[in-house]
N, C-alpha and C positions, 0 to 999 in steps of 0.2 A: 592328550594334546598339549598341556602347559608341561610336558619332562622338561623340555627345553629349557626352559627357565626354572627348574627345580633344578639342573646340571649348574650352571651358573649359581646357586647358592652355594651348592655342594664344594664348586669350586674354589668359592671366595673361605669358603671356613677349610680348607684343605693348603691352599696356598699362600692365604693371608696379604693380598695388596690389602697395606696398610696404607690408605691416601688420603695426602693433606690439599688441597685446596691451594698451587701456586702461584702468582702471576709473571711467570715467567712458564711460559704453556711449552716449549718447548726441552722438560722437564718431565721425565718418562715416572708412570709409577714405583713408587718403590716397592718393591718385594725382595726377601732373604733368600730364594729360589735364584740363581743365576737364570739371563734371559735362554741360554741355549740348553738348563737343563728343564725348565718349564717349557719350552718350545721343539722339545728332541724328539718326539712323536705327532702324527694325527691328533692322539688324544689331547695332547698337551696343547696343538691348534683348538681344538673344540672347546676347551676350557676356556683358554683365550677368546675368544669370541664371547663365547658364552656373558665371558665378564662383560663387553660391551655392552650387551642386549641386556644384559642385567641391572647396568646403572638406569638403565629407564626405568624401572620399576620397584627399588631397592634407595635406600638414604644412605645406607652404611654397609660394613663389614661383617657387621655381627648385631642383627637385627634394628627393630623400631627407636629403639634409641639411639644409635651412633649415625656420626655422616660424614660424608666423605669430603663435605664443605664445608668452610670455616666462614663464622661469623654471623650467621645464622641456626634458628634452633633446630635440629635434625628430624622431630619433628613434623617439622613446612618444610623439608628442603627436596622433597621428590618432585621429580619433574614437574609431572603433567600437574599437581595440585599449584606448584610456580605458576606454571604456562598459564592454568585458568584462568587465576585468579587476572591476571596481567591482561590475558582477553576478553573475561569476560565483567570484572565487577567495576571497570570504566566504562561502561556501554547503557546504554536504555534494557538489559536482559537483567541486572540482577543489583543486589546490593548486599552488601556485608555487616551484619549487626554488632560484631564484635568489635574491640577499639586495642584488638594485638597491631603493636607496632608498624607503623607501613600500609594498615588494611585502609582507615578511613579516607585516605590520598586518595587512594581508585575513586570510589564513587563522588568524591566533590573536584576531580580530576587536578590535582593539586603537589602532587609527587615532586620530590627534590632528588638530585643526584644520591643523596643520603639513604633513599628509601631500601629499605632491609630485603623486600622482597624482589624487587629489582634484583638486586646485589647478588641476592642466592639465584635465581632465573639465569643472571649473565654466569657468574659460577659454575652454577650446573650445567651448563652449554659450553661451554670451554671446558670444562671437567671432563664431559664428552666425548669432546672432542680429543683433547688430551689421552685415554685411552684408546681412543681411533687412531690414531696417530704410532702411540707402540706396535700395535695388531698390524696396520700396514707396513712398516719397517720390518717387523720379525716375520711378515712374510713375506719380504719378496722372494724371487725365484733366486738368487743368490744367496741368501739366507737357510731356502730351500733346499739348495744344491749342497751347500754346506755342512747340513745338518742329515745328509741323505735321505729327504722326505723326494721320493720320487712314484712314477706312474701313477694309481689312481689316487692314491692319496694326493701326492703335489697336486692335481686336478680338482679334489676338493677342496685343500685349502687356496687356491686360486681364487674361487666360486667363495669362499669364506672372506679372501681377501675385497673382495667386489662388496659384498655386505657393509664391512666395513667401511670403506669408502661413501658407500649409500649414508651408514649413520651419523658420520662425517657432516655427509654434503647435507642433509637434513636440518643439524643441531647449526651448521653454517645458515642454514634458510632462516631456523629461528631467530638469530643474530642480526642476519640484516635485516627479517621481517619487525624487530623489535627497537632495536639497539643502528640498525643503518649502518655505522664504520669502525666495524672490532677490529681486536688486535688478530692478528694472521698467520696460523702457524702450520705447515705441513708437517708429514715426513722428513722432508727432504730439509729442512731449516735445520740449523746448526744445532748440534747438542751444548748445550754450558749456558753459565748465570747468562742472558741476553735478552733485552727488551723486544719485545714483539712489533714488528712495524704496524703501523693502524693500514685497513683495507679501505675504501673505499664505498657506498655501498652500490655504486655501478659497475663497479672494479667485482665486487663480491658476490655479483648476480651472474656475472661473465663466469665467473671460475667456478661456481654451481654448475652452472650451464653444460662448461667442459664437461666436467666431471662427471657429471647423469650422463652425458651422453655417450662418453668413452665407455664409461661400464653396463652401459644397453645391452650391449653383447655378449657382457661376462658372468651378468648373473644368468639365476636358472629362469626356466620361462614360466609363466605364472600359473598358478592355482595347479603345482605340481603336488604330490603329495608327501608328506614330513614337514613341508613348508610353512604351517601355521605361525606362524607369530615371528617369520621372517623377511628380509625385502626378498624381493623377485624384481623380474621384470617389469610386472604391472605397477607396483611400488614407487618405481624406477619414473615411470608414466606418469603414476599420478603426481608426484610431485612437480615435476616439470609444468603438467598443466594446469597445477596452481599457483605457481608462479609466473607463467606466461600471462594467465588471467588479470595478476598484480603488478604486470611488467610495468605500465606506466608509472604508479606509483612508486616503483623501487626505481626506475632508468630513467624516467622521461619519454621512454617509447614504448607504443602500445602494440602487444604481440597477441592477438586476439585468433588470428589464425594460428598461428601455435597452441594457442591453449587446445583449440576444437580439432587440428592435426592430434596431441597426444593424449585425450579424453576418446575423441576413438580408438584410439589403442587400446583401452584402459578396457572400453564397454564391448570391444570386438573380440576381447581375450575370452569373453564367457560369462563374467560375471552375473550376476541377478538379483533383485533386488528380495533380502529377505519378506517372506509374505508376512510377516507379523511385525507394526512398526517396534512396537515395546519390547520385541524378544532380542534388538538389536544391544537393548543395554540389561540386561537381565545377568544371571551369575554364569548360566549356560551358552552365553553366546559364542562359547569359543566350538560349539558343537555343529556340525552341518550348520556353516552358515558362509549363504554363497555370495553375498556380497560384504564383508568386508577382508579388503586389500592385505592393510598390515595395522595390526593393533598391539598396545604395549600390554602384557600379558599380568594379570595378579593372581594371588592364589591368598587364598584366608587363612592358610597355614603356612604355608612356604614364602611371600611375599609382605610379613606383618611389617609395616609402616603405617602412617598417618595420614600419607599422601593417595594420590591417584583414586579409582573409583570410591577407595573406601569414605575418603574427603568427600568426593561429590555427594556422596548418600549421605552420610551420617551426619554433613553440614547444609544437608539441603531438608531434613527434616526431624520435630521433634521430639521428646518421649511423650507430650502429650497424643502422636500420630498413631502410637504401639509402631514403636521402631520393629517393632518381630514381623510386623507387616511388609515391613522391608527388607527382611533377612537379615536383620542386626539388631536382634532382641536387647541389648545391653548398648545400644550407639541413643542418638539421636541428639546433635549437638546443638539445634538449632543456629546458624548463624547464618546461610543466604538463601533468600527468597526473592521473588521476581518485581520486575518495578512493573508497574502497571500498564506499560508499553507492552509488554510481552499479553498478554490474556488477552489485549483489547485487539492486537494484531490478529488473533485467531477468531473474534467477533464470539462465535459460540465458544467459549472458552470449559465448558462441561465436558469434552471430548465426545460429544452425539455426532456433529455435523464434521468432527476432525477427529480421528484418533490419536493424534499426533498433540495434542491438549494434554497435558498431564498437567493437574493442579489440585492442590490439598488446600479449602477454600473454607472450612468448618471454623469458626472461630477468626477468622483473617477479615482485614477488609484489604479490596483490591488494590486504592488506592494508596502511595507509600505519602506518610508526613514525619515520619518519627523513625531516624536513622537508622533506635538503640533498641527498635520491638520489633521481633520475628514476626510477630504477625499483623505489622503494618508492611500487607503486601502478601500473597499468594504463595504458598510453598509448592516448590518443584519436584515432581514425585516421577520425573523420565526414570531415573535409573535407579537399581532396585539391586539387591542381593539375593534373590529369588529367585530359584530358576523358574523358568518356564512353565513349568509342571505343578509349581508353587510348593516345590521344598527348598531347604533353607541348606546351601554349603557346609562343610566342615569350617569352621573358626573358630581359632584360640580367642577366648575371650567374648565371643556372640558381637566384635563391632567389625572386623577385619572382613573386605570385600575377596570373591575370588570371578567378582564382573571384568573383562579384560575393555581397555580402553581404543574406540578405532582411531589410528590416526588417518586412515584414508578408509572411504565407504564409497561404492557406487550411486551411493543417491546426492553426495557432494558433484560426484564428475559429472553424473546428467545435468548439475544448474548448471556447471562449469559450462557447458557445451550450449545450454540455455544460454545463457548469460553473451558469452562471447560471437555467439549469432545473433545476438540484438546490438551488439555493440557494433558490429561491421565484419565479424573476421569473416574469412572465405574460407571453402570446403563445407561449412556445415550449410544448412537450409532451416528456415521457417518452420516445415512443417515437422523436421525432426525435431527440433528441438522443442515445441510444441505437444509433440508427443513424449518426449522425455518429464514434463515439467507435468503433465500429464499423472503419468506413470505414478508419480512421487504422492500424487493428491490419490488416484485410485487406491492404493495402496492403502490411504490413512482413511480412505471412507469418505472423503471430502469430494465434493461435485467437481465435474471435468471442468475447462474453459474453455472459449473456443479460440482466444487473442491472448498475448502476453507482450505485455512491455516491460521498461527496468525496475519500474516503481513495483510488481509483479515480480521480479524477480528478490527483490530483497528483503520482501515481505514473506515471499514462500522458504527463503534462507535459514528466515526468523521460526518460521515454523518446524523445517526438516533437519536445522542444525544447533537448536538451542541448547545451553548448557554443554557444548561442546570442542568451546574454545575456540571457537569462530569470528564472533560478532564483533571485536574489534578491529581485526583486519577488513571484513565484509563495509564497515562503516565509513572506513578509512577508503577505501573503493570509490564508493559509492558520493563521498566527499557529505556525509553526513556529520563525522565524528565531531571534527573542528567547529569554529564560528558559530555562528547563532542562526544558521537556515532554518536547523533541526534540535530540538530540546526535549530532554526527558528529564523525571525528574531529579535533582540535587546534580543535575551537569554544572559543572562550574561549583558546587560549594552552595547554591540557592537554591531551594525547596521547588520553584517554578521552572527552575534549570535557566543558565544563562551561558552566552558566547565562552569560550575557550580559545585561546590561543593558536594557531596552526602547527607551531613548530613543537605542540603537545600530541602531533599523528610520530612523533619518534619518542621513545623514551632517553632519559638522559645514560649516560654511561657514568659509571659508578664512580664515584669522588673519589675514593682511595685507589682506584685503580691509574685515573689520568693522574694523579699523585705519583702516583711510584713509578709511571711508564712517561717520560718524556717524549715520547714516539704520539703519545693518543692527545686528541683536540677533543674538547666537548662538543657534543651536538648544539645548536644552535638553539641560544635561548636558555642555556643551563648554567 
């Protein structure tokens, strides 16, 4: 099921995109391959692609050590281990014990335009994007016609082209979910040295918007088969109705019915919710598993980085645990464990009364006082390098994960639907949604309900999406994040947690970047 993303390694040590990190995004990768002799077949499309789907999960060209961003250590610089850290170790879910550049900011919410890991997150998303952008210019149907890629093939890479767009409009989501008004670059923008115009970020939820919607029709339809660890149409859905969900926040208007409009899509396509909560993050979950959408895929031999599952695991527990217990006999890096918000939110925090409890508790005390000790505070034991079965993957070196990451799961789209029928939207009802939110607690073992409110909803959030890069937008939602309504602890930089600033629900855009780009304003407050 992961060849897909073994093609794209294959491809990158065959072709050699040798990429620097520009800011000038309208700045195609460079390769010693001419574009029309890397693009003069089918295969030559599939590799292309491939390379896209690849930077999610990959830092560099040529393994764990190199990246394909500048300015940060390669390392940190894979996606989803950015995206996390950025969601989740400024939140009441977690905190970071080590004092690598950039990390201590999150948890005393204190981050300056300067911060490292910022810098690589906006990077990495324009870097993205930046390949997204080659891939839809070299295929358009003119391109196509060109290059005499015709009938079923020009129809696949069509279907390939649409993909790309998706990953596009996606790493576009991150930006304005994070960052609010990046610089804006298509296709269609001029090629040569030129600064990138800054977007908007109502301007840049409009042109998401287009964009999923236009290609609704071009991808394939969902849960087809070969499809594993690519967008589809459901893909396509779920993003939308997580955005819709955050529409006021990102617009000023609230699309509440749209969320619960494309979350039916999502749950009408077939999906199901895995019967086992913990086999969702296990090493085998890319195997029969019917509910999740689109996850970025690793492999412990073919995907060796630092970043993505294998970070979630090996720095969410330590070698005092027997990391072997976790499928990572030679990992265990100790560095984030839970702030005491999370275990108390599950009330039984043993996993008896929830299966969805996962905490390594021997040696720990719950509550956190002491920044710079693992085990002031509960270690997080969800995701695991074990399969199912409880054997342990192939990996080089006993730390490297081959658990894939979900970026959409149907147990998110049921609160979605939850959530947005308590907020007002129209088409859904009470009682489904009721049954949805339901559903998610059956499943973990946990007693049904017979009512749910909001305060319900962001507590079960807490429970069905933790460590998963969620909790800072959910917060932000919910209007928790900012001010002093809600306090966890070291919020603010103080042990008891104290008020935050509001215009701290955006992160700053990166100092060298509004440096160099006379076109970009800083967010407010930076």
């Amino acid at each position: 099921m992961k060849n897909y993303l073994k093609k794209s390694l294959l491809m990158i040590s065959i072709t050699g995109f040798l990429v620097s990190c520009e800011k000038n995004l309208n700045r195609y990768p460079i390769n010693t391959t001419t574009n029309n002799q890397a693009f003069s077949s089918l295969q030559g499309y599939t590799e292309g692609l491939a390379k896209v789907y690849g930077s999610f999960a990959t830092t560099g060209s040529s393994g764990s050590g190199t990246g394909d961003i500048a300015g940060i250590d390669p390392g940190t610089s894979d996606f989803i281990r950015l995206y996390w850290n950025a969601q989740e170790l400024p939140t009441d879910e977690g905190l970071c014990v080590w004092n690598d550049p950039g990390l201590p900011d999150f948890h005393n919410n204190n981050w300056t335009s300067n911060n490292v890991i910022l810098l690589g997150l906006y990077d990495r998303s324009l870097y993205q994007i930046t390949l997204a952008n080659q891939f839809i210019n070299e295929s358009s149907d003119a391109n196509l016609a060109s290059r005499n890629i015709t009938g079923n093939d020009a129809t696949t890479v069509r279907y390939y082209r649409a993909e790309a767009r998706f990953l596009r409009a996606y790493q576009y989501w991150v930006l304005m979910d994070m960052f609010g008004n990046p610089p804006f670059v298509t296709e269609a923008s001029p090629i040569g040295k030129t600064f990138p115009p800054q977007i908007s970020r109502a301007k840049l939820f409009d042109y998401i918007e287009s964009e999923l919607k236009a290609i609704d029709p071009l991808l394939v339809k969902p849960r087809q088969a070969g499809m594993y660890g690519r967008a589809d149409e459901a893909a396509d859905w779920a993003l939308l109705a997580r955005m819709y969900l955050n529409a006021q926040v990102y617009t000023g208007t609230a699309r509440y019915t749209d969320a619960i409009t494309y979350a039916n899509k999502v749950i009408q396509a077939g999906y199901t919710l895995m019967p086992v909560y913990k086999n969702l993050f296990m090493a085998d979950n890319n195997v029969n598993n019917p509910e999740v959408i689109l996850p970025i895929q690793y492999d412990g031999v073919n995907t060796q980085n630092y970043g993505g599952t294998t970070f979630i695991i090996n720095s969410s527990i330590s070698t005092a645990m027997g990391p072997g217990n976790f499928g990572v006999p030679n990992g265990g890096w100790a560095g984030n464990h839970s702030l005491q918000v999370l275990p108390k939110i599950f009330g039984d925090y043993t996993g008896v009364s929830d299966k969805r409890a996962m905490f390594y508790t021997n040696g720990a005390t719950e509550n956190t006082t002491d920044q710079s000790t693992f085990t002031s505070g509960f270690a997080v034991t969800k995701w695991s390098n074990l399969t199912s079965t409880g054997t342990t993957p192939a990996s080089a070196g006993g730390v490297y994960a081959s658990t894939d990451f979900p970026l959409f799961r149907l147990g998110e789209i049921y609160l979605i639907y939850s959530e947005a029928v308590l907020r007002g939207g129209a088409g859904g009802d009470a009682g489904t949604a009721l049954q949805y939110f339901n559903a998610l607690r059956t499943r973990a073992q946990a007693a049904t309900v017979g009512s749910i409110a909001l305060s319900d909803i962001i507590n079960e959030r807490a429970k069905e999406m933790y460590w998963e890069a969620t909790r800072r937008t959910d917060l932000i939602r919910f209007g928790m994040f900012t001010g002093g309504s809600y306090l966890w602890p070291f919020k603010g930089g103080v042990q008891a947690g104290t008020a935050i600033a509001d215009y701290r629900a955006l992160y700053p855009l990166p100092s060298t970047d509004v440096t160099a780009n006379p076109n970009l304003k800083q967010n407010t407050g930076y």
